[in-house]
N, C-alpha and C positions, 0 to 999 in steps of 0.2 A: 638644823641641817635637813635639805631636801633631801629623798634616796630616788633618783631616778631610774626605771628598770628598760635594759632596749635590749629587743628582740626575745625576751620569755618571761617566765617568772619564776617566783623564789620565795619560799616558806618567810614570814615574817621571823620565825629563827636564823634563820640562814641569811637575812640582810642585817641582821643584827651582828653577826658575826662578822661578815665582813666590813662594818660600821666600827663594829669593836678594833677590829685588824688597825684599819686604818688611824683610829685615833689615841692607838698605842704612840705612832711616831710623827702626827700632828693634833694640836688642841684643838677640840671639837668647837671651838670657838670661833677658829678662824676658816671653818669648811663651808662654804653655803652649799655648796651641790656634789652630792656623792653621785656617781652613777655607774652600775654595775649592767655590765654587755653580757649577755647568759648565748653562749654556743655550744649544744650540746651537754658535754658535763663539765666544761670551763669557763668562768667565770671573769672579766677584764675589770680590772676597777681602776677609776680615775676620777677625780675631783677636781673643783673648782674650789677657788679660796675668795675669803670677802675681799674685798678690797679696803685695805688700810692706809688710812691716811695719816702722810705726813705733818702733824703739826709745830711750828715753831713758836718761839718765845722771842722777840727784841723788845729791850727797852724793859721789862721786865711784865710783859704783856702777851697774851696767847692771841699770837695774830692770822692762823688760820694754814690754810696749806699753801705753800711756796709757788703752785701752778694759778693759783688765784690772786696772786698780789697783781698789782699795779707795774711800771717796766721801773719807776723810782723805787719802790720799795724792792722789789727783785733785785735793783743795783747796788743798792744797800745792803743785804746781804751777802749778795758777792763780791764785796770791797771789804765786809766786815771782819775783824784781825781779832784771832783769838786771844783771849787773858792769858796771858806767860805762869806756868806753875810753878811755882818756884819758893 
């Protein structure tokens, strides 16, 4: 995770904390870029997340992300009927 700092600065404790804040209620996994806005004695945080991709499985085969297929393969999945659970 990047920690971006705009317009001042902030004690390596102090980005740690709000590092900490945030990945109470997202996994530090999925954050690429924190960035904390310093005005004064308030502080804005907001992050970027990675981008995760969709992978799927036809045929019993990991074929990649759904925006990457072909327009036949695309069409095949959207015709495809799920298994009845039963």
């Amino acid at each position: 995770m990047q920690i971006v700092m705009l317009n001042g600065t902030l004690t390596e404790a102090e980005q740690d904390y709000y590092a900490r804040l945030v990945t109470e209620k997202v996994p530090i996994g999925l954050i690429e870029k924190l960035y904390l806005d310093v005005d004064g004695d308030s502080v804005t945080v907001s992050y970027v997340l990675r981008n995760v991709w969709e992978l799927r499985k036809m045929g019993g085969a990991v074929i990649g992300c759904p925006e990457d297929w072909n327009a036949a393969k695309q069409a095949e999945q959207r015709d495809a009927l799920a298994n009845p659970i039963g």
